[in-house]
Structures are given as structure tokens and as C-alpha cells.
PyMOL Python script that loads the backbone (N, CA, C, O; Angstrom):
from pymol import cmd

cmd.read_pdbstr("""\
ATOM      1  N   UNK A   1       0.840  -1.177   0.000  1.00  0.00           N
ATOM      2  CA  UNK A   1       0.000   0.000   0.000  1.00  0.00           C
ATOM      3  C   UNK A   1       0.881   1.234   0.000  1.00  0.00           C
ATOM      4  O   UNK A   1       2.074   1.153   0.292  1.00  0.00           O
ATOM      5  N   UNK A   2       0.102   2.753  -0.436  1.00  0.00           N
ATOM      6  CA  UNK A   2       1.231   3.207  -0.814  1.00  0.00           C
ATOM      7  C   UNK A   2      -0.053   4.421  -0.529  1.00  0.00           C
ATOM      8  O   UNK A   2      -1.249   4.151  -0.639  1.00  0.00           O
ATOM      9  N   UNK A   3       0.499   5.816  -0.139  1.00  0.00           N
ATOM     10  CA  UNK A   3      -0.687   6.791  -0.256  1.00  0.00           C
ATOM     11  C   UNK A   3      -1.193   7.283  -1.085  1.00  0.00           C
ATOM     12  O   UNK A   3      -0.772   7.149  -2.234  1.00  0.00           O
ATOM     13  N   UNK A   4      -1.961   7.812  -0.878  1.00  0.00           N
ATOM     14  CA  UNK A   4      -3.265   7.856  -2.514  1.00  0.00           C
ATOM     15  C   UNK A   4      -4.088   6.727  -2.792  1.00  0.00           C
ATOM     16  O   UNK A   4      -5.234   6.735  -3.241  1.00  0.00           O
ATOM     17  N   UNK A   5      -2.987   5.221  -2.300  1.00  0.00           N
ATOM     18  CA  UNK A   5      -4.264   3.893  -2.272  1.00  0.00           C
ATOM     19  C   UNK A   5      -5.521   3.713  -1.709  1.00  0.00           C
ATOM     20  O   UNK A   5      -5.628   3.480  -0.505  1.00  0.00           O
ATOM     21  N   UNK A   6      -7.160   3.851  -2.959  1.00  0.00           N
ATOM     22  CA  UNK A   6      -8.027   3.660  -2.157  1.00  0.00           C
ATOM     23  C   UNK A   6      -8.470   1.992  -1.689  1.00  0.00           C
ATOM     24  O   UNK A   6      -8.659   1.099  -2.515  1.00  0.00           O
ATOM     25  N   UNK A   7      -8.591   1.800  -0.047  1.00  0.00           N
ATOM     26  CA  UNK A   7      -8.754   0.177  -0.133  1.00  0.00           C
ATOM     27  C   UNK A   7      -9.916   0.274   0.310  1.00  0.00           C
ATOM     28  O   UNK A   7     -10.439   1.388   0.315  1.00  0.00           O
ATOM     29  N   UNK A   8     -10.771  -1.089   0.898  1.00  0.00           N
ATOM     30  CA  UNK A   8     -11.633  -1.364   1.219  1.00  0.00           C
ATOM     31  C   UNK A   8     -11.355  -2.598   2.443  1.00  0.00           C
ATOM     32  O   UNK A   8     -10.513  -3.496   2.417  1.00  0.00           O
ATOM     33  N   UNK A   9     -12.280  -2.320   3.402  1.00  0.00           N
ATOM     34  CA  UNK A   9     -11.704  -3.602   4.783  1.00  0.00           C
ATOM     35  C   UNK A   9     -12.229  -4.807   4.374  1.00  0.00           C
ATOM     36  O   UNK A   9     -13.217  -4.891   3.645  1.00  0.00           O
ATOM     37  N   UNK A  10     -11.813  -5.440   4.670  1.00  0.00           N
ATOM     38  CA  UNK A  10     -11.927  -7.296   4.691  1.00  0.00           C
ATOM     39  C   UNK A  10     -11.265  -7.828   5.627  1.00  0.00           C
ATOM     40  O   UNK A  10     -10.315  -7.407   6.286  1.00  0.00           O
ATOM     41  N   UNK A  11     -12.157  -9.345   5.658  1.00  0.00           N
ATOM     42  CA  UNK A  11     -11.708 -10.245   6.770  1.00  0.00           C
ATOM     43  C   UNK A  11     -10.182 -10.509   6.493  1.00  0.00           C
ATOM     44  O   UNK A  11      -9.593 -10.703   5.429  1.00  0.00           O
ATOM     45  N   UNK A  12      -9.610 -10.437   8.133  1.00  0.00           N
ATOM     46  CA  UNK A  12      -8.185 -10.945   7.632  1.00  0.00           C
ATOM     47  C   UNK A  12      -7.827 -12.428   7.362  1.00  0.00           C
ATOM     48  O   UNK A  12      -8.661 -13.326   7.485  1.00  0.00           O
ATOM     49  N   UNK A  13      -6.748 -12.604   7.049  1.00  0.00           N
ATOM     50  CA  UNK A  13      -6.852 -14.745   7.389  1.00  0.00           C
ATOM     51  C   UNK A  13      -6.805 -15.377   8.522  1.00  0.00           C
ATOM     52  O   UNK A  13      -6.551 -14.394   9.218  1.00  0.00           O
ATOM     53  N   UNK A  14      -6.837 -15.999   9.053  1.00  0.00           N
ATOM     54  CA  UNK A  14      -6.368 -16.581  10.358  1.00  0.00           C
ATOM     55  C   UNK A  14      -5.182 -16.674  10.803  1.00  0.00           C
ATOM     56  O   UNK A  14      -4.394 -17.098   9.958  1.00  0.00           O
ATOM     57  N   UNK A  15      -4.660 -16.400  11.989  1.00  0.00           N
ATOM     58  CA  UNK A  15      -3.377 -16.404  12.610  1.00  0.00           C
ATOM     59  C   UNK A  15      -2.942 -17.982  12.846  1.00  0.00           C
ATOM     60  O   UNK A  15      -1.751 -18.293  12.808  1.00  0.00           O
ATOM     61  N   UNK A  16      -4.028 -19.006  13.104  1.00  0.00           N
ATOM     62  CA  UNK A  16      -3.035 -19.983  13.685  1.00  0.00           C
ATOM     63  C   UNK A  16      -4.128 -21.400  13.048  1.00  0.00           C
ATOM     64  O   UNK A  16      -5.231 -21.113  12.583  1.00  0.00           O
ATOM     65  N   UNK A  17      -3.893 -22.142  13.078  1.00  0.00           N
ATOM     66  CA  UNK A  17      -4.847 -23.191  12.632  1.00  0.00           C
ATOM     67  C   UNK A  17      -5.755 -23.452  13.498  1.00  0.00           C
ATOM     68  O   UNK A  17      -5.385 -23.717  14.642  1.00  0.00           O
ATOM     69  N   UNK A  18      -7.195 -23.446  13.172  1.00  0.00           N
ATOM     70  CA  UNK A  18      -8.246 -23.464  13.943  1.00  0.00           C
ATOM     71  C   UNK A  18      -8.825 -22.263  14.004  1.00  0.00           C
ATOM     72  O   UNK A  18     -10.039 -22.116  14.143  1.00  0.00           O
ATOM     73  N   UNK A  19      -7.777 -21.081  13.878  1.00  0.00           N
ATOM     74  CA  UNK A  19      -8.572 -19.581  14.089  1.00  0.00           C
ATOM     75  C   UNK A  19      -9.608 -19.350  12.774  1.00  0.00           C
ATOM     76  O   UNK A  19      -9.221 -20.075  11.857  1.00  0.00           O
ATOM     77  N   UNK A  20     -10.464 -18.791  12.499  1.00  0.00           N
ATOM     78  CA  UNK A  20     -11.176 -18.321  11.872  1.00  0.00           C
ATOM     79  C   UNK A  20     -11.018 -16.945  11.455  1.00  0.00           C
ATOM     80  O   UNK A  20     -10.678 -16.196  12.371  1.00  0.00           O
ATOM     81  N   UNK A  21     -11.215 -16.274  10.027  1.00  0.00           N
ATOM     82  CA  UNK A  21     -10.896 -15.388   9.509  1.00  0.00           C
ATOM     83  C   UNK A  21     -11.532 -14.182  10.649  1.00  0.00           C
ATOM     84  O   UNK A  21     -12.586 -14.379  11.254  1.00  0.00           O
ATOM     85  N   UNK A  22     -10.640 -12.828  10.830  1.00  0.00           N
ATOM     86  CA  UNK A  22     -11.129 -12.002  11.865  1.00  0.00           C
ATOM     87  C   UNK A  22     -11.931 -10.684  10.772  1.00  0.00           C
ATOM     88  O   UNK A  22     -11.727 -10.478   9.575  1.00  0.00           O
ATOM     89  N   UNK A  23     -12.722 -10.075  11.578  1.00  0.00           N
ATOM     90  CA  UNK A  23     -13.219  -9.134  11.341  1.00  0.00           C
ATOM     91  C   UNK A  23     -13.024  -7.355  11.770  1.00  0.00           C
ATOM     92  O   UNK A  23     -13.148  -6.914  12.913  1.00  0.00           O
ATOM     93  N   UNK A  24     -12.744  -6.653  10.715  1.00  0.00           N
ATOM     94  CA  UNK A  24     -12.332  -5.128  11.347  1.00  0.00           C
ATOM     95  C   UNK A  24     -13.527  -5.041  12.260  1.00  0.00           C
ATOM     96  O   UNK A  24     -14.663  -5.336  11.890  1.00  0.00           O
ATOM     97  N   UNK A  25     -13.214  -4.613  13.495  1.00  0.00           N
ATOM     98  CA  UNK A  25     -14.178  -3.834  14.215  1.00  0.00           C
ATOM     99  C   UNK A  25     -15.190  -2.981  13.645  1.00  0.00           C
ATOM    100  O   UNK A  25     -14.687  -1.865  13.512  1.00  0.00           O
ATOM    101  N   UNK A  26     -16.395  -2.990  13.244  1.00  0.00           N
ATOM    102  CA  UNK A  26     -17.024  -2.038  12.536  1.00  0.00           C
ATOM    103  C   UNK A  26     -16.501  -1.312  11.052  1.00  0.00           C
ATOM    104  O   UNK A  26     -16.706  -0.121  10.816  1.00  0.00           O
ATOM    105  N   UNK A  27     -16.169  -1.749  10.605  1.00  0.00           N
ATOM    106  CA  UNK A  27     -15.293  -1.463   9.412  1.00  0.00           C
ATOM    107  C   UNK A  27     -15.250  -2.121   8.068  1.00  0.00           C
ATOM    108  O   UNK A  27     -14.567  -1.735   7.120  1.00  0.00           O
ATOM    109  N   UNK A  28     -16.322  -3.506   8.089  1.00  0.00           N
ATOM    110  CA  UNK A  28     -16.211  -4.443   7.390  1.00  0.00           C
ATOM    111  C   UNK A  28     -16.801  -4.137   5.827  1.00  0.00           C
ATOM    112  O   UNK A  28     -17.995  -4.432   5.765  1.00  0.00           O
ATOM    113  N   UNK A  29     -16.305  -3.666   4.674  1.00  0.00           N
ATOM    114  CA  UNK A  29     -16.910  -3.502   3.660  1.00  0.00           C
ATOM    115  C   UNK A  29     -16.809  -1.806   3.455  1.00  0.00           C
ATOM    116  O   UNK A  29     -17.278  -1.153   2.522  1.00  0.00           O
ATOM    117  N   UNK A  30     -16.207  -1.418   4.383  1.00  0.00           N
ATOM    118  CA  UNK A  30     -16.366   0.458   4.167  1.00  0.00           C
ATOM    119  C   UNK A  30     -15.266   0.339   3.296  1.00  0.00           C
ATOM    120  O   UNK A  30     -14.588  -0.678   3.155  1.00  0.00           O
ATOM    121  N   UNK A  31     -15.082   1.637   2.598  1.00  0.00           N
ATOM    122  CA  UNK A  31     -13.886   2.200   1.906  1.00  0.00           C
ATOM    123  C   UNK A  31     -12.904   3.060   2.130  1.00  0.00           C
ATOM    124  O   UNK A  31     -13.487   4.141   2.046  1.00  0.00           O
ATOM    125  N   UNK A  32     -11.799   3.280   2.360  1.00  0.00           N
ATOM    126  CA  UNK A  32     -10.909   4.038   2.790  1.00  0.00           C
ATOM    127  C   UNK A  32      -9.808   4.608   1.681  1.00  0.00           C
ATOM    128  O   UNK A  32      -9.432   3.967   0.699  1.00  0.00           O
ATOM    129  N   UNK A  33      -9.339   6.038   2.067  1.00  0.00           N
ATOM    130  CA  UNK A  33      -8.071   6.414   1.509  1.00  0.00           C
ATOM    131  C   UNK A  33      -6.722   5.989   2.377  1.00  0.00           C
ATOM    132  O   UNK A  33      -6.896   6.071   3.593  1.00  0.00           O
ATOM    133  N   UNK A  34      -5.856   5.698   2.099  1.00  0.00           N
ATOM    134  CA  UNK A  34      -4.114   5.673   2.696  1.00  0.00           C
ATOM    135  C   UNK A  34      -4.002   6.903   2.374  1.00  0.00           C
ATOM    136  O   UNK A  34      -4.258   7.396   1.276  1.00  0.00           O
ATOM    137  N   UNK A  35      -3.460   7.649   3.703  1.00  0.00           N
ATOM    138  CA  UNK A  35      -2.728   8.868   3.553  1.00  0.00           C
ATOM    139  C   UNK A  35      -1.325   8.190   4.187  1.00  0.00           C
ATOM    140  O   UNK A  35      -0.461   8.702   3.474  1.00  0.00           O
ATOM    141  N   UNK A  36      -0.928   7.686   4.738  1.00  0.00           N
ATOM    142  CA  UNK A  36       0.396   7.301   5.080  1.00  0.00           C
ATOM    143  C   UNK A  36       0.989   5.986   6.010  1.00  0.00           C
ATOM    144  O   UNK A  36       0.199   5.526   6.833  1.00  0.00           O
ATOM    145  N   UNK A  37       2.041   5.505   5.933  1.00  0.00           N
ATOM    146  CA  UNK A  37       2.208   4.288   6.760  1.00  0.00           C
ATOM    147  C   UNK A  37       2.576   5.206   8.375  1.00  0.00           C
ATOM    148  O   UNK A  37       2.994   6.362   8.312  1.00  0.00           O
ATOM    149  N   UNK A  38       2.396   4.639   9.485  1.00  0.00           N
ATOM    150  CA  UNK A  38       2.521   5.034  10.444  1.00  0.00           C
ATOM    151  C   UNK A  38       3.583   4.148  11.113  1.00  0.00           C
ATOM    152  O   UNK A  38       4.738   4.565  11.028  1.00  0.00           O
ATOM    153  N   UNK A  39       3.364   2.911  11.813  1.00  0.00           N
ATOM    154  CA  UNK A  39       4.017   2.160  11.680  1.00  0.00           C
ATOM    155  C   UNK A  39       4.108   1.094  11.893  1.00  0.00           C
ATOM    156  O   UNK A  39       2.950   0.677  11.910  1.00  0.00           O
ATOM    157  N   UNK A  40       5.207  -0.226  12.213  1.00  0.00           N
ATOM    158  CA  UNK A  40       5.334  -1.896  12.202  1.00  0.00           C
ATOM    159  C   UNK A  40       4.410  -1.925  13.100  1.00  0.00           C
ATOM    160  O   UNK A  40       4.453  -1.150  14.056  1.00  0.00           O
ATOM    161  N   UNK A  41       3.343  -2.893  12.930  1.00  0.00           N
ATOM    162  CA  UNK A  41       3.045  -3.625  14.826  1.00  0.00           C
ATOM    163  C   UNK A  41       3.794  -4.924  15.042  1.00  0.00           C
ATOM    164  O   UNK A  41       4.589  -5.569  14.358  1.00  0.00           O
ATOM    165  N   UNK A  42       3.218  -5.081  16.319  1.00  0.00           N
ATOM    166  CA  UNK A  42       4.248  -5.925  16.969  1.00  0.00           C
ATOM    167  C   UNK A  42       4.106  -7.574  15.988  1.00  0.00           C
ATOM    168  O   UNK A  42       5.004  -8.252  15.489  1.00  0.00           O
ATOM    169  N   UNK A  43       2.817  -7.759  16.005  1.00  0.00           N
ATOM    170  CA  UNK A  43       2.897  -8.946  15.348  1.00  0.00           C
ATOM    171  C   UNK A  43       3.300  -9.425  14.320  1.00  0.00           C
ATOM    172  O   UNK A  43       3.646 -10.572  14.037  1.00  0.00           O
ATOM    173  N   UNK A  44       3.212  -7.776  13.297  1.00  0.00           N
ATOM    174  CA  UNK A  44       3.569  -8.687  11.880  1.00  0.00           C
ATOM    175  C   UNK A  44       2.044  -8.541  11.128  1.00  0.00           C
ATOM    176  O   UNK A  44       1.815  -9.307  10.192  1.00  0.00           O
ATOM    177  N   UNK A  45       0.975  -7.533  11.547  1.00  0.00           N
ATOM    178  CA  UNK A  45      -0.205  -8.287  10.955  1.00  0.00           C
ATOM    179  C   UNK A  45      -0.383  -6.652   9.864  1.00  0.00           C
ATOM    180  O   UNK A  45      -1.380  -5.933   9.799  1.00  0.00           O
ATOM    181  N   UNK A  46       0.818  -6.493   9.207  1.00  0.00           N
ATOM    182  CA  UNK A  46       0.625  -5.617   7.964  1.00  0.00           C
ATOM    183  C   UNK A  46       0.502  -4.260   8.404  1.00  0.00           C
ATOM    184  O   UNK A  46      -0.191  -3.446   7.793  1.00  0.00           O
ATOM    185  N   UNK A  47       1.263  -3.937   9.625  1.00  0.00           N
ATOM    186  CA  UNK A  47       1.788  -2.660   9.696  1.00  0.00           C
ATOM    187  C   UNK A  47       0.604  -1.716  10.294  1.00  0.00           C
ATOM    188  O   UNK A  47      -0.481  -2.256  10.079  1.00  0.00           O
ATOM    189  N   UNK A  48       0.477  -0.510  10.959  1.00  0.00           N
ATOM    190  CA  UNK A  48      -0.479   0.380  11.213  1.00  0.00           C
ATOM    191  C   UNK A  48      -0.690   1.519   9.985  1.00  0.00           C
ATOM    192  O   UNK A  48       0.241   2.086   9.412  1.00  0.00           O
ATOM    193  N   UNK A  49      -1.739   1.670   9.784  1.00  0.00           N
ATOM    194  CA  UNK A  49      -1.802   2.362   8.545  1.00  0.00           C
ATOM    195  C   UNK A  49      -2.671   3.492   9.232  1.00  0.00           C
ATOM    196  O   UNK A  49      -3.463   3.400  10.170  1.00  0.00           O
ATOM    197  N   UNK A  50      -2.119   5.053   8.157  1.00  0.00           N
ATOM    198  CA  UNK A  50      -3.034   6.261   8.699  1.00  0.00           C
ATOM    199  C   UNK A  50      -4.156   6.315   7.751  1.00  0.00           C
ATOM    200  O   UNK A  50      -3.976   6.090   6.554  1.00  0.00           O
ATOM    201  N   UNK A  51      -5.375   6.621   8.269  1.00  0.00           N
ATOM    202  CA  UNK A  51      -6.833   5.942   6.444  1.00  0.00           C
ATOM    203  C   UNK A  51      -7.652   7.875   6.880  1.00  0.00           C
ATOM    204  O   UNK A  51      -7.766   8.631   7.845  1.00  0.00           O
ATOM    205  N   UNK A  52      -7.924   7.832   5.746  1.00  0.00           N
ATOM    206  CA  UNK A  52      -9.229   8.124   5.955  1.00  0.00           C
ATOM    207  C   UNK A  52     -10.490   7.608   5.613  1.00  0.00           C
ATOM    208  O   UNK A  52     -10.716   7.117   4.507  1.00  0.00           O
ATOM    209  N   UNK A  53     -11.414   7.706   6.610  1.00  0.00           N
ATOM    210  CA  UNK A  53     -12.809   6.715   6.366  1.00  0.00           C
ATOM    211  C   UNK A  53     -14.182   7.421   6.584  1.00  0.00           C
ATOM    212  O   UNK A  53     -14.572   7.983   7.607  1.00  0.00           O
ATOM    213  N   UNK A  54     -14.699   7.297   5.630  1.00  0.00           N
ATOM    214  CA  UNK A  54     -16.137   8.355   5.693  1.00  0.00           C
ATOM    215  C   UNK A  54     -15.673   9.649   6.641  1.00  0.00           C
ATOM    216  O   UNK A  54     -15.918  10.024   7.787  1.00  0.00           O
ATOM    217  N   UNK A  55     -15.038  10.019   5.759  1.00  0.00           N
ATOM    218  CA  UNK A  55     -14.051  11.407   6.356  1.00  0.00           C
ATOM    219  C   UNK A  55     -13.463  11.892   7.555  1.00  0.00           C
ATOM    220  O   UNK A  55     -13.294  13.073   7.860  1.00  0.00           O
ATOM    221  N   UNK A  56     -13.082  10.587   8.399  1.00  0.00           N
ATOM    222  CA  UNK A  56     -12.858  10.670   9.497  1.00  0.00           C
ATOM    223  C   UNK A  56     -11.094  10.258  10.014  1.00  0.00           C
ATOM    224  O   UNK A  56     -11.086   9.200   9.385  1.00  0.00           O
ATOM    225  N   UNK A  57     -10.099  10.289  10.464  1.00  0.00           N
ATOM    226  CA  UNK A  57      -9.109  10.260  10.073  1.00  0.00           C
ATOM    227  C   UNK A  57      -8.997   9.040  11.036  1.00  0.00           C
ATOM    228  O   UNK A  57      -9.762   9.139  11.995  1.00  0.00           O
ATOM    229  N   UNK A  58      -8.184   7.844  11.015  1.00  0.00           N
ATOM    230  CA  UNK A  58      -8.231   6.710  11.733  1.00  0.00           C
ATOM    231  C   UNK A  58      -6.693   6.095  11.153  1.00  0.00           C
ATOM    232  O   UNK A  58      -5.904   6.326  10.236  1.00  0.00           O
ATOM    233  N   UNK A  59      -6.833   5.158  12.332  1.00  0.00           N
ATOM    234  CA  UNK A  59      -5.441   4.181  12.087  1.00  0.00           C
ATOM    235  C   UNK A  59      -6.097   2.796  12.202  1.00  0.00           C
ATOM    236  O   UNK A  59      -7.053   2.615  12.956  1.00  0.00           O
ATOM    237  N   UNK A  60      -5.393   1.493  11.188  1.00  0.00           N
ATOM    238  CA  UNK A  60      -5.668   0.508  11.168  1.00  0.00           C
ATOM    239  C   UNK A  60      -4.610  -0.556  10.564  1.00  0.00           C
ATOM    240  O   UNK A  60      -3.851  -0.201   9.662  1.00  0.00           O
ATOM    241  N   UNK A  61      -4.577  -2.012  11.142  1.00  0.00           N
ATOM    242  CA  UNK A  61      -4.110  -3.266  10.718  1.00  0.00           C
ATOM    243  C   UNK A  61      -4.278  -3.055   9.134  1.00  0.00           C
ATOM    244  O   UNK A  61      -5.309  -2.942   8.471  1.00  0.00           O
ATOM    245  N   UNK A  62      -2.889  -3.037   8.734  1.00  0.00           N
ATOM    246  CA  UNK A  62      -2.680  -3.176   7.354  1.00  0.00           C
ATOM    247  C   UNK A  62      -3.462  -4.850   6.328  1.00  0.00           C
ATOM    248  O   UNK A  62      -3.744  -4.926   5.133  1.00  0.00           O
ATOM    249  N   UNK A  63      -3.569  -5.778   7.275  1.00  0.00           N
ATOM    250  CA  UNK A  63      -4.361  -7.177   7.011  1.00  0.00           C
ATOM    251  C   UNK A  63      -5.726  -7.262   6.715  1.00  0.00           C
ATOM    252  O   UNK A  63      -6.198  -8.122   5.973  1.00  0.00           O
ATOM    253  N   UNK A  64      -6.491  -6.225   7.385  1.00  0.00           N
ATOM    254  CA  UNK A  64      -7.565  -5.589   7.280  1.00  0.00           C
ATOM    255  C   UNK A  64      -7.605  -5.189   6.149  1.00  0.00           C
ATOM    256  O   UNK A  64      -8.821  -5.233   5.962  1.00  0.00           O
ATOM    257  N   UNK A  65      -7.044  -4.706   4.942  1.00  0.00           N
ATOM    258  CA  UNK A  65      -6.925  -3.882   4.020  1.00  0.00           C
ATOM    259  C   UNK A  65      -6.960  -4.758   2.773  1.00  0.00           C
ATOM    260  O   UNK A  65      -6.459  -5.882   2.816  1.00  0.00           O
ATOM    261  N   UNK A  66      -7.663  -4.184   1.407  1.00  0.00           N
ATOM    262  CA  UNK A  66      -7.499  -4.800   0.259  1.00  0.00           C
ATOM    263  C   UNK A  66      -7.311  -3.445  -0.745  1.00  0.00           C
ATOM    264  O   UNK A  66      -8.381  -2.909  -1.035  1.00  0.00           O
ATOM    265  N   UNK A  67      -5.903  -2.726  -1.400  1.00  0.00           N
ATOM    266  CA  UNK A  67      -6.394  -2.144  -1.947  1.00  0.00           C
ATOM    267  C   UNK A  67      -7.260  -2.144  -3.390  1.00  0.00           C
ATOM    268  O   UNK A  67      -6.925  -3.189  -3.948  1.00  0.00           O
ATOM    269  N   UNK A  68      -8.115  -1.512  -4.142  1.00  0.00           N
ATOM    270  CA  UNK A  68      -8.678  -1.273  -4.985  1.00  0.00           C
ATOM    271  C   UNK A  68      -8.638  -0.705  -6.164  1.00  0.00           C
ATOM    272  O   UNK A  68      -9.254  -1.010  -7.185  1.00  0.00           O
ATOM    273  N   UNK A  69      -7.411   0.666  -5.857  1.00  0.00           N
ATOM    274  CA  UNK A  69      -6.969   0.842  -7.081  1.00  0.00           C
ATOM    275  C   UNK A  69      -5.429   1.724  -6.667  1.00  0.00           C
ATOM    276  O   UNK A  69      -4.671   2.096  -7.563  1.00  0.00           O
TER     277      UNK A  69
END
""", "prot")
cmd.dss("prot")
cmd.show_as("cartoon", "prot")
cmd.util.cbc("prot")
cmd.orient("prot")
């Protein structure tokens, strides 16, 4: 992802066998802009990203993310 990327949230994959795909908190199917990477998280689960979302400025799990164009 890169800024200017518009994505859209989706389920992420599962972390471990047995887990089941997770869901953004309220977020599932909205659309977002990338204005910038913020930064690593601890796990590895695709970085903290800065979005904007129905014009509201937010940070989120890069795994969460599909971009679109």
C-alpha cells in the first residue's frame, strides 16, 4: 500500500490453525483512503496504517486492508 491507495476492509486470514478469519471492528466492507504508513506492529499483521474513512481520520491493521486501485 502506498498513499493515494483507495482500499476497502476485509476479513483478515487466520493467525493460527483453527482460528477463523477475523473481522475489522465495525469497518467491514467500508472504503478508505491511505494517507500514510505510520508504523510496524508488533505482530507482523501488515503494519499500522493512517486511512481516511467516511471522512474521518483513523489508524488501522494493514491485514484488514485490500487495496482497490
Amino acid at each position: 500500500m502506498k498513499p493515494g491507495d483507495l482500499i476497502k476492509f476485509v476479513c483478515a486470514r487466520p493467525r493460527w490453525k483453527g482460528d477463523g478469519p477475523r473481522e475489522p471492528t465495525g469497518l467491514l466492507g467500508k472504503v478508505g483512503i491511505v494517507i500514510g504508513f505510520s508504523y510496524d506492529d508488533a505482530h507482523g499483521w501488515g503494519g499500522i496504517w493512517d486511512l481516511i474513512v467516511e471522512g474521518q481520520p483513523t489508524q488501522y491493521y494493514g491485514d484488514f486492508m485490500e487495496v482497490l486501485s
